[in-house]
N, C-alpha and C positions, 0 to 999 in steps of 0.2 A: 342704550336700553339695558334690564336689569337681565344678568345670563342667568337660567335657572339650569339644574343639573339632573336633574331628574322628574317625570309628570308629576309626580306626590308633589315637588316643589314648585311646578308650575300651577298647578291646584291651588295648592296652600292660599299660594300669591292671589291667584283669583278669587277665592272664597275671599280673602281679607277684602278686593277691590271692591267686592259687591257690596259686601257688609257696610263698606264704606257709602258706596253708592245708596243703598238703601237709609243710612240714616241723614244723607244728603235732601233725599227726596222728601224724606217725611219729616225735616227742616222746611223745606219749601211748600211744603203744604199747612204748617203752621203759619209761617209767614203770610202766605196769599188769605190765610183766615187772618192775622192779623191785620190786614191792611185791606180786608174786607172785600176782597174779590174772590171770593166762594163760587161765586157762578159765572166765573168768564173762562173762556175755552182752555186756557193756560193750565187751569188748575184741575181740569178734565185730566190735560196732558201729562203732567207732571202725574196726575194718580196711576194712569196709564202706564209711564215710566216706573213707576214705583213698583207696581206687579210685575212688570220684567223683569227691574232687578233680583225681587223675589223669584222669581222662575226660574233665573241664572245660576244664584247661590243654591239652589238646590240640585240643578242639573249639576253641580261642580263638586257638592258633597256627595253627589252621589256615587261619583268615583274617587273621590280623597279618599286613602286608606290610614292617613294618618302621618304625621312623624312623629319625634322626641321633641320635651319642649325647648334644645337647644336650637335645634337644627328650625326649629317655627321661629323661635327668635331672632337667631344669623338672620333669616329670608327677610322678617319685617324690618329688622334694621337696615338690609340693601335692599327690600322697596322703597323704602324712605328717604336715603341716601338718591337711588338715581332716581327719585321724583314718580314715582309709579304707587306711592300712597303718599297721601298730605300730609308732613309734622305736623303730629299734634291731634291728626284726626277731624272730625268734622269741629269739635270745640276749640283746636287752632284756628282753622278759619275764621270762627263766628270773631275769637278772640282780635283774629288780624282784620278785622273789619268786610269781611269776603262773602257776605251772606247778610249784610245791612238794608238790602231793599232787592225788588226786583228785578232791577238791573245787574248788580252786582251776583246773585245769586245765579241768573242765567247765562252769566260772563263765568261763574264758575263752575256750572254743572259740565257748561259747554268741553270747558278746559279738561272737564275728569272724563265726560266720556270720549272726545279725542286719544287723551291720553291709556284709558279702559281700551279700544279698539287697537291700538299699535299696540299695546303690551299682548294682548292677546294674541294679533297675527305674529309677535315675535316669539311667542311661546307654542305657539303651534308650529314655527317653523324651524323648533329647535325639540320637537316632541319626535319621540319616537313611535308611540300607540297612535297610530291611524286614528281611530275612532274619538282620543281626546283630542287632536290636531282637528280632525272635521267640527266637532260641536266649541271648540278655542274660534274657528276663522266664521263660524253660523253667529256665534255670539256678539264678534268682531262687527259682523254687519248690521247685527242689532243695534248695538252701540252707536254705528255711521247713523242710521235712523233716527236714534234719538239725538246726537247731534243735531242734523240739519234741523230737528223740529227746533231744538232750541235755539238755535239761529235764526228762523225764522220769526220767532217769538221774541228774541232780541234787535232783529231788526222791524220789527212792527212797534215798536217802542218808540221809535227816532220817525213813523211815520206820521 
């Protein structure tokens, strides 16, 4: 998992995860219009996801005070490296075929907020400010949440 060195940098990191997450979700909610399921409970869900994420990034700028834009750049190139943002961003995915139908898209949301929830509990367990550690391990479990929906919504598929 990726070490960050300071909360600004664990911040950073997060803001970027959501940002990511956020244009995840409102990918799959183009999708589920494309493929014409507008009104099945999924697409509820995934809206639902989509305002947390937005929730998230904001509770995270709310304490970012900022870095240099090398020291944001260092960060995003070892989120990237140890796999805690996507190369390439959400238009790598679409590119690597990761976001081509239903399936594959809740096979990938799955994978990022798994991976959103452990990046958080390990940035909260390496935070020194109390109160960013509690709202990193609050968010962590948001996350777990939206996992299991997605999972569940992935295995209703194969039923």
């Amino acid at each position: 998992m990726m070490q960050v060195q300071t909360v600004q940098e664990a911040l950073f990191v997060a803001c970027e995860m959501e940002r990511g997450a956020i244009q995840l979700y409102e990918r799959a909610l183009l999708l589920m219009a494309e493929l014409g399921r507008d009104k099945q409970p999924l697409r509820a869900q995934l809206a639902y996801m989509l305002a947390d994420e937005k929730q998230h990034l904001a509770q995270f700028r709310e304490l970012y005070n900022g870095l240099d834009t090398e020291a944001e750049r260092r960060l995003t190139l070892a989120a990237v490296a140890s796999a805690v943002l996507f190369e390439g961003g959400l238009m790598g995915a679409v590119r690597q075929g990761l976001l081509k139908d239903e399936r594959s898209m809740l096979a990938f949301a799955a994978q990022a907020e798994e991976k959103a929830a452990a990046a958080y509990r390990a940035f909260a367990g390496q935070c020194s400010d109390s109160r960013v550690a509690e709202m990193l391990n609050g968010i962590a479990l948001e996350e777990d949440k939206h996992l299991r929906s997605l999972r569940e919504h992935e295995a209703s598929l194969d039923a």
